[in-house]
DOROMI-394304 format. One record per atom (N, C-alpha, C): residue number from 1; residue in three letters; x, y, z; atom name. Coordinates in nm, 2 decimals. Each point is the difference from the previous one (the first is absolute). Layout:
N
+-----+--------+--------+--------+--------+-------+
! num ! residu !      X !      Y !      Z ! atome !
+-----+--------+--------+--------+--------+-------+
! NUM !    ALA !      X !      Y !      Z !    CA !
...
+-----+--------+--------+--------+--------+-------+
This chain:
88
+-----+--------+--------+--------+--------+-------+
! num ! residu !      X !      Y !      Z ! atome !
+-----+--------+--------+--------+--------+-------+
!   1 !    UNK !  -1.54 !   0.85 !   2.19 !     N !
!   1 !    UNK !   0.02 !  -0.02 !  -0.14 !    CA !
!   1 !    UNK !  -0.10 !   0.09 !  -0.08 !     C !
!   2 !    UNK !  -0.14 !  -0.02 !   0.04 !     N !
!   2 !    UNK !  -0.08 !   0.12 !  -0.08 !    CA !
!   2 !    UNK !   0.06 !   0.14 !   0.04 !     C !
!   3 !    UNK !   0.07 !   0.06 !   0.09 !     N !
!   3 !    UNK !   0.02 !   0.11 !   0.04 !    CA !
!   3 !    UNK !   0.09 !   0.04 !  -0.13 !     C !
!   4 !    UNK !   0.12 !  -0.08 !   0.01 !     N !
!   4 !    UNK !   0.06 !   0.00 !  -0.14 !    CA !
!   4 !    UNK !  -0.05 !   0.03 !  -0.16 !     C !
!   5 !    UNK !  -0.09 !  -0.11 !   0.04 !     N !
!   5 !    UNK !  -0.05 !   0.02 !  -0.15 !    CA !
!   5 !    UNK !  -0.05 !   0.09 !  -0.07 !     C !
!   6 !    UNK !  -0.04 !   0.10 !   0.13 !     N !
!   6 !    UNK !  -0.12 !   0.11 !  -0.04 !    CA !
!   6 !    UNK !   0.15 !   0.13 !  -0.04 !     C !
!   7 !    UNK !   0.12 !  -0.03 !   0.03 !     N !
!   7 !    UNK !   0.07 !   0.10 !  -0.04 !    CA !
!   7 !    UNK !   0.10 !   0.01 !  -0.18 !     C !
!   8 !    UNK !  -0.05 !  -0.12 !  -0.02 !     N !
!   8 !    UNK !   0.04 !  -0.04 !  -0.17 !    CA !
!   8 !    UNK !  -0.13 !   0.00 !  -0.10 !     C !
!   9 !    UNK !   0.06 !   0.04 !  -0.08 !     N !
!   9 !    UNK !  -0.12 !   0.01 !  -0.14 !    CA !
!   9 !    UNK !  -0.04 !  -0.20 !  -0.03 !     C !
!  10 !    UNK !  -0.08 !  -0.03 !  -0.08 !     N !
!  10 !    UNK !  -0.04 !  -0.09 !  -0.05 !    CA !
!  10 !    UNK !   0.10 !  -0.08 !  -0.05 !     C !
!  11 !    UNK !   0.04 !   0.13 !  -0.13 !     N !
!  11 !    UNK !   0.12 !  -0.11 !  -0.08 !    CA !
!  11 !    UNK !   0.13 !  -0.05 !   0.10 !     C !
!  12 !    UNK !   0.00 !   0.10 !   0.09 !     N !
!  12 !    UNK !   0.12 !   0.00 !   0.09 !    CA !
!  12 !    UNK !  -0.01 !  -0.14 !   0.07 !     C !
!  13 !    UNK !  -0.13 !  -0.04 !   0.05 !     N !
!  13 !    UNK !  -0.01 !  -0.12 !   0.09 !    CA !
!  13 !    UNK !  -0.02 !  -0.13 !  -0.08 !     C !
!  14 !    UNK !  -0.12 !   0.00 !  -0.14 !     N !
!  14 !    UNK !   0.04 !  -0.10 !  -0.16 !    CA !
!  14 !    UNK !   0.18 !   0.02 !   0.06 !     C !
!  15 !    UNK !   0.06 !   0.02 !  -0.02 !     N !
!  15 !    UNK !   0.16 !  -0.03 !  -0.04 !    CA !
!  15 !    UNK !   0.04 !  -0.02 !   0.10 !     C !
!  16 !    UNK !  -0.02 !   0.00 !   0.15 !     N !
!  16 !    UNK !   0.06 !  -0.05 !   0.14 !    CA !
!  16 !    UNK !  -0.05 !  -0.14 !  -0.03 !     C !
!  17 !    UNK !  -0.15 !  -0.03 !  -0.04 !     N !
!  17 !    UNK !  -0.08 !  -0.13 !   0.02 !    CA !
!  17 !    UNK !   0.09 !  -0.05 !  -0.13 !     C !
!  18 !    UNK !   0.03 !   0.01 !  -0.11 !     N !
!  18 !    UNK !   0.05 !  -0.08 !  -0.08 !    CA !
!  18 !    UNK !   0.16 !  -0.04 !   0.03 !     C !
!  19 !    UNK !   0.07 !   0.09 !   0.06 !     N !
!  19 !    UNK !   0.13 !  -0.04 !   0.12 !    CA !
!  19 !    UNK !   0.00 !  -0.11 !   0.04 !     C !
!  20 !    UNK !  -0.09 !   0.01 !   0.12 !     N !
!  20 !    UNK !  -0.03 !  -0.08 !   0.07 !    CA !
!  20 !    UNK !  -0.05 !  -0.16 !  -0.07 !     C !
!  21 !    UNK !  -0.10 !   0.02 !  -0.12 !     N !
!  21 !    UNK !   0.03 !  -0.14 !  -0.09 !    CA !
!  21 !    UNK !   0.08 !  -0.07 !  -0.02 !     C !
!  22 !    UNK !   0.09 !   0.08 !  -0.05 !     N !
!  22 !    UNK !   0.10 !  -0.04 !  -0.07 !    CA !
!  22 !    UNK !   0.06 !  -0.09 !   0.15 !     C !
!  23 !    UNK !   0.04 !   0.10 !   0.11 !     N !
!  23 !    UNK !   0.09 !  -0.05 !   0.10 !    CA !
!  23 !    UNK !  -0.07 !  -0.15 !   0.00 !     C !
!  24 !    UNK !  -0.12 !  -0.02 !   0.03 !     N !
!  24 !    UNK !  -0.06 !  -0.14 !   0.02 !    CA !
!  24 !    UNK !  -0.02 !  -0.11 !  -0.09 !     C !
!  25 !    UNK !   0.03 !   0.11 !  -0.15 !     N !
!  25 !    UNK !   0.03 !  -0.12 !  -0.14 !    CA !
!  25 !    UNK !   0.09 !  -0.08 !   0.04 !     C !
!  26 !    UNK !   0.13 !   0.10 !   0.06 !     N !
!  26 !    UNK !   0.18 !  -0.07 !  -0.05 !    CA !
!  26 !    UNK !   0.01 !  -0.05 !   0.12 !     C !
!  27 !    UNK !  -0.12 !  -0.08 !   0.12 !     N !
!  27 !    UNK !   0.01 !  -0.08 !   0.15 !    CA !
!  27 !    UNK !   0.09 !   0.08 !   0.07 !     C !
!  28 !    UNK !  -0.05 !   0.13 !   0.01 !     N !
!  28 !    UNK !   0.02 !   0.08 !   0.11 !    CA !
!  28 !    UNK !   0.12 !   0.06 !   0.03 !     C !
!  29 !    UNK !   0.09 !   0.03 !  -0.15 !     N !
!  29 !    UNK !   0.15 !   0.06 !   0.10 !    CA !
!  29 !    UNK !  -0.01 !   0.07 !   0.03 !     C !
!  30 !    UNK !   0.13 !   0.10 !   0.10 !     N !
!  30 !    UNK !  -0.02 !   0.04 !   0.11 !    CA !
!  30 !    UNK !   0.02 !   0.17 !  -0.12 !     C !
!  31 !    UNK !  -0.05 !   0.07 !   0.03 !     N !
!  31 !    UNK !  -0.06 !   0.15 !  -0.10 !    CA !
!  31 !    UNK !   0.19 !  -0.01 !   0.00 !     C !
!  32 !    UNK !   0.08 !   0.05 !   0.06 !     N !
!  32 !    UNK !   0.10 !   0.01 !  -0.08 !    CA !
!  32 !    UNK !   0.06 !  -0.11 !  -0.13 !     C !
!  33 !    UNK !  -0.01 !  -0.08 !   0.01 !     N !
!  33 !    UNK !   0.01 !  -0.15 !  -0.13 !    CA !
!  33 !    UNK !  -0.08 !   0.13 !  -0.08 !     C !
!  34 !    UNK !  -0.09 !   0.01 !   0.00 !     N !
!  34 !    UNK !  -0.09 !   0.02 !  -0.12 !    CA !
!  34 !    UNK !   0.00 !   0.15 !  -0.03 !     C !
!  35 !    UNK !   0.07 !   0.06 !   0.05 !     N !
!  35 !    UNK !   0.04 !   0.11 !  -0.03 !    CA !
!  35 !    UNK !   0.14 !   0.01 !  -0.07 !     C !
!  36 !    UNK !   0.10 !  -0.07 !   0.03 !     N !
!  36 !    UNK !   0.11 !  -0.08 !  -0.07 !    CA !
!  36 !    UNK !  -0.07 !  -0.07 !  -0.17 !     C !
!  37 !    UNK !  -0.10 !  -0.06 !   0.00 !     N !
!  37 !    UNK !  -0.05 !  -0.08 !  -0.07 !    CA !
!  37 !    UNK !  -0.05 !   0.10 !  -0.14 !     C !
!  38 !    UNK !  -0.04 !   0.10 !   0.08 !     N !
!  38 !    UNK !  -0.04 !   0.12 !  -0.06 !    CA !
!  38 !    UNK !   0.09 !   0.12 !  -0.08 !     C !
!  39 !    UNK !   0.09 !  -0.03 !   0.07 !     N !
!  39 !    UNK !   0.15 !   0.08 !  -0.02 !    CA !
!  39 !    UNK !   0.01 !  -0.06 !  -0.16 !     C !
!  40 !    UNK !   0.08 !  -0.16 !   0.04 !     N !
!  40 !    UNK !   0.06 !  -0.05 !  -0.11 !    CA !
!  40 !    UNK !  -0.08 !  -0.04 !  -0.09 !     C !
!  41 !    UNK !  -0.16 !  -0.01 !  -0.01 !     N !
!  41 !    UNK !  -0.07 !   0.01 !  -0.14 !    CA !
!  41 !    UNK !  -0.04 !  -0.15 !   0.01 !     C !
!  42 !    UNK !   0.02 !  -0.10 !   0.10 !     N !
!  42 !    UNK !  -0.05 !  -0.13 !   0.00 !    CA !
!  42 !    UNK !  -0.10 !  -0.03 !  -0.07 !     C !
!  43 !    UNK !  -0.11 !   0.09 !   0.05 !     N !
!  43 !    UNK !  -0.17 !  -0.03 !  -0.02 !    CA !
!  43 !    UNK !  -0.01 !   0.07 !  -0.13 !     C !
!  44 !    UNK !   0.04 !  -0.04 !  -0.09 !     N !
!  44 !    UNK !  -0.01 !   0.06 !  -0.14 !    CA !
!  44 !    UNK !  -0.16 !   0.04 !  -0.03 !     C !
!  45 !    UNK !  -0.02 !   0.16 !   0.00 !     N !
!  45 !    UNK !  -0.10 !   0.10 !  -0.09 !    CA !
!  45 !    UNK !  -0.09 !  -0.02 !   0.15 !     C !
!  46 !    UNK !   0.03 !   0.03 !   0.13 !     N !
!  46 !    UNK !  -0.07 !  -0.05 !   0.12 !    CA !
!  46 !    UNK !  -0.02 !   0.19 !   0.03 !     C !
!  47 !    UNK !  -0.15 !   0.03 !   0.01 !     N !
!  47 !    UNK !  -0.03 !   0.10 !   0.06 !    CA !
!  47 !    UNK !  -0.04 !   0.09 !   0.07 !     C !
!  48 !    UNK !   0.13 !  -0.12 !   0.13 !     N !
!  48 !    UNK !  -0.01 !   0.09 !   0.12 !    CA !
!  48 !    UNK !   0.18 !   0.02 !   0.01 !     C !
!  49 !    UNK !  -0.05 !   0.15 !   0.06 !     N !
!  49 !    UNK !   0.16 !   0.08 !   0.02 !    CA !
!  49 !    UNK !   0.01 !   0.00 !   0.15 !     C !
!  50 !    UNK !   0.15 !   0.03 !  -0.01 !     N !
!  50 !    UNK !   0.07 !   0.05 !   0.14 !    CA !
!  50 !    UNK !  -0.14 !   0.07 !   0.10 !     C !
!  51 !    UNK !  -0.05 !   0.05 !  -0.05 !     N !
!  51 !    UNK !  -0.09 !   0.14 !   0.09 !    CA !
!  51 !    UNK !  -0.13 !  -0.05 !   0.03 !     C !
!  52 !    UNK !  -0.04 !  -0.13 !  -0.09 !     N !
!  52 !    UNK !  -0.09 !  -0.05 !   0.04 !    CA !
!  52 !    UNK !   0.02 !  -0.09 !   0.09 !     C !
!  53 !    UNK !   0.10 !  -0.05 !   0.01 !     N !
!  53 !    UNK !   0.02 !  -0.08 !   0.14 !    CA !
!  53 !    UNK !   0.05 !   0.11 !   0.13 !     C !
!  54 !    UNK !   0.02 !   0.09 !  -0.02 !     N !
!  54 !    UNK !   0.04 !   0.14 !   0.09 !    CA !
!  54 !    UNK !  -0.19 !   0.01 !   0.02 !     C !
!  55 !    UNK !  -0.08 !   0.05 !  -0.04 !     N !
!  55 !    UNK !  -0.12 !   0.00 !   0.03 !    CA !
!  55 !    UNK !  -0.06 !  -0.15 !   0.07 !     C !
!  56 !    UNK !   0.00 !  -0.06 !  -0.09 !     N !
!  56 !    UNK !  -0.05 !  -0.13 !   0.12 !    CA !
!  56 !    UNK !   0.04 !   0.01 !   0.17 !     C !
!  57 !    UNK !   0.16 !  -0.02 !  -0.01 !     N !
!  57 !    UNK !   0.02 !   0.05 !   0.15 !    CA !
!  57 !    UNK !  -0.07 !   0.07 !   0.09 !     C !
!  58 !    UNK !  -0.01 !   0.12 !  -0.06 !     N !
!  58 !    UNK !  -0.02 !   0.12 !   0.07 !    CA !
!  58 !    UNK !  -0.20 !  -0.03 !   0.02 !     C !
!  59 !    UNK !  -0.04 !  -0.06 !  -0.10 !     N !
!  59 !    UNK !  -0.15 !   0.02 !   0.01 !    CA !
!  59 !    UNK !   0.00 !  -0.15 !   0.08 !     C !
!  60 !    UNK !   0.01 !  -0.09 !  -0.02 !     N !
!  60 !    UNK !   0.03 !  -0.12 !   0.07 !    CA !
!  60 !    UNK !   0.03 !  -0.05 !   0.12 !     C !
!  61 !    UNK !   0.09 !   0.02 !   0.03 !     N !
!  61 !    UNK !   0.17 !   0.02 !   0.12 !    CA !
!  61 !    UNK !   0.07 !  -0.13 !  -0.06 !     C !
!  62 !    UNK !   0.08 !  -0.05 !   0.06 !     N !
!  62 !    UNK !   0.04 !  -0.04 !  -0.04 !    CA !
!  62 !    UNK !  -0.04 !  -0.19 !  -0.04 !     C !
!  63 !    UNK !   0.04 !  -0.12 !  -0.06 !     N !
!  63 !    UNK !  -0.07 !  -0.07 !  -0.05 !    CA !
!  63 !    UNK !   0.06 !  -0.10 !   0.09 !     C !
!  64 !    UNK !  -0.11 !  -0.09 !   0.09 !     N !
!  64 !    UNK !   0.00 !  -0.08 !   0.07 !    CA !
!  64 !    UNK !   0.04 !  -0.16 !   0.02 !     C !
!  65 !    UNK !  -0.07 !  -0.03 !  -0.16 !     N !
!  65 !    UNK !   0.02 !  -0.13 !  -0.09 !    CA !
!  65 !    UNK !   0.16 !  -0.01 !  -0.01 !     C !
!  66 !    UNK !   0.07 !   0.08 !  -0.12 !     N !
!  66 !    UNK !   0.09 !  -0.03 !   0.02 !    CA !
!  66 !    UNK !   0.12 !   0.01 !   0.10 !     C !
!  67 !    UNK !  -0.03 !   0.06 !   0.05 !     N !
!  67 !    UNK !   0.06 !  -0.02 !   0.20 !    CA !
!  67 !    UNK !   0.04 !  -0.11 !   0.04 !     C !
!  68 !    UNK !  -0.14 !  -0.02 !  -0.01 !     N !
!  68 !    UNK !   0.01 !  -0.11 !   0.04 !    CA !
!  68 !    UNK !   0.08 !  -0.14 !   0.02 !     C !
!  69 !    UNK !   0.06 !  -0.08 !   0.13 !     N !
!  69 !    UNK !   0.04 !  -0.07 !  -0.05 !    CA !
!  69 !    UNK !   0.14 !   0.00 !  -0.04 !     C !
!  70 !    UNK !   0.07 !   0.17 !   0.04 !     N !
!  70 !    UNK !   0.15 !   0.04 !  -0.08 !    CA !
!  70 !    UNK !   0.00 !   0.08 !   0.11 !     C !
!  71 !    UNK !  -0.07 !   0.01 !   0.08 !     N !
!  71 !    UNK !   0.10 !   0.11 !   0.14 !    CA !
!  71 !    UNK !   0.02 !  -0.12 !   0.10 !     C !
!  72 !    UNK !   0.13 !   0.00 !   0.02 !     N !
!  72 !    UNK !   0.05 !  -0.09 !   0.09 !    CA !
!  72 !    UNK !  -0.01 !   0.09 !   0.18 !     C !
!  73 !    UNK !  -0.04 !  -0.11 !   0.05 !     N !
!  73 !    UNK !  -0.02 !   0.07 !   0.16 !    CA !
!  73 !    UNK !   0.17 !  -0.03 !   0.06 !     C !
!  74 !    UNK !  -0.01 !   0.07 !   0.16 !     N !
!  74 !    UNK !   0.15 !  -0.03 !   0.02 !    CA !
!  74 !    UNK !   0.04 !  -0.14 !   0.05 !     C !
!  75 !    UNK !   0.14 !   0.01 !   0.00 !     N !
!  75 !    UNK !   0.03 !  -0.11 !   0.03 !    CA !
!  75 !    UNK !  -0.05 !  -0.10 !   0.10 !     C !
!  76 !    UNK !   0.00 !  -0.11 !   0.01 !     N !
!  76 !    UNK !  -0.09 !  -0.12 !   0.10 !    CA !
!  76 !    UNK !   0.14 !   0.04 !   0.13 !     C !
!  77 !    UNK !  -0.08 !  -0.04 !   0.12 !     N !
!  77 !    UNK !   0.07 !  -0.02 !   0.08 !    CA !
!  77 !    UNK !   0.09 !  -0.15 !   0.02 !     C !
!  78 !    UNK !   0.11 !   0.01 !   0.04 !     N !
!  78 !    UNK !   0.11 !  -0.13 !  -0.02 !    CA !
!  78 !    UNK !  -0.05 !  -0.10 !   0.12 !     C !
!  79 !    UNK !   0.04 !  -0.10 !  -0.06 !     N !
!  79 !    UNK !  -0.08 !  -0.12 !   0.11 !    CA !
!  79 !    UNK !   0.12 !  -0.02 !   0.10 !     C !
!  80 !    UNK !  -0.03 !  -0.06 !   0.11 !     N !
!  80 !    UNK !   0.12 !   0.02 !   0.07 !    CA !
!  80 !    UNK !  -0.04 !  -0.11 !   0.10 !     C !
!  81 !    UNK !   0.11 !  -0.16 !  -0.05 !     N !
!  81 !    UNK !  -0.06 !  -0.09 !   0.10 !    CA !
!  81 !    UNK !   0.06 !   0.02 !   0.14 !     C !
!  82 !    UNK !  -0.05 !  -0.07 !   0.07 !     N !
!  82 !    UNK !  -0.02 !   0.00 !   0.19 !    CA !
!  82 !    UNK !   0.01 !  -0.15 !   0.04 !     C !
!  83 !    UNK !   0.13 !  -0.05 !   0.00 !     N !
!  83 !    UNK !   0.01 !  -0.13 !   0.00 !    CA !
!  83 !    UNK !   0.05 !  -0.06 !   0.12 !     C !
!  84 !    UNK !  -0.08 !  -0.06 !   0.09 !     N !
!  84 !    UNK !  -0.01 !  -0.03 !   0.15 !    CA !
!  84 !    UNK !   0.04 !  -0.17 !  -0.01 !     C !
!  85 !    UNK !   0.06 !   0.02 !   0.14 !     N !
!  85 !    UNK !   0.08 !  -0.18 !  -0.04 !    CA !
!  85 !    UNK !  -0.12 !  -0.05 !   0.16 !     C !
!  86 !    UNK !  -0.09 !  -0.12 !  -0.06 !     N !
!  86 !    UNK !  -0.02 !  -0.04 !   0.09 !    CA !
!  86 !    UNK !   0.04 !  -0.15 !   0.09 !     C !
!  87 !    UNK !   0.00 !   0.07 !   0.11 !     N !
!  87 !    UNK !   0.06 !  -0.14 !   0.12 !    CA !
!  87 !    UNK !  -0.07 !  -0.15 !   0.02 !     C !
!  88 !    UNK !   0.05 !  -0.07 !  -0.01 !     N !
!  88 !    UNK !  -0.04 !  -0.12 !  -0.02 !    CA !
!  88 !    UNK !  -0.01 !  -0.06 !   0.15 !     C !
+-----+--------+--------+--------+--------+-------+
């Protein structure tokens, strides 16, 4: 992450870090929501853009929190009874 950081200006990383606020103001949706959110003007007079959440990524990687919790693993393996008659 510092490796990153050393390749953006100041204001450049201020506006990844206020991204990133925001993403953990609105409980963490997933950067596309909030790029959507950003689209349609939701967050009325809100002063983070499209590019600032493009920079968070990039200086960042990607955000773990809201991951979280929303990647489904694969399917369970099916149970499969074994049902033995015993002799009396």
């Amino acid at each position: 992450m510092e490796e990153n950081e050393s390749f953006y200006s100041h204001q450049q990383r201020e506006s990844a870090e206020g991204a990133l606020e925001l993403l953990y103001t609105l409980a963490c949706p997933t950067v596309e929501d909030l790029k959507k959110l950003s689209i349609m003007n939701s967050v009325q007079d809100c002063p983070v853009t499209l590019e600032d959440y493009k920079l968070a990524q990039a200086i960042y990687g990607p955000d773990m929190f809201s991951s979280k919790g929303k990647l489904m693993c694969g399917l369970p393996s099916p149970v499969v009874q074994d049902i033995m008659e015993i002799q009396a």
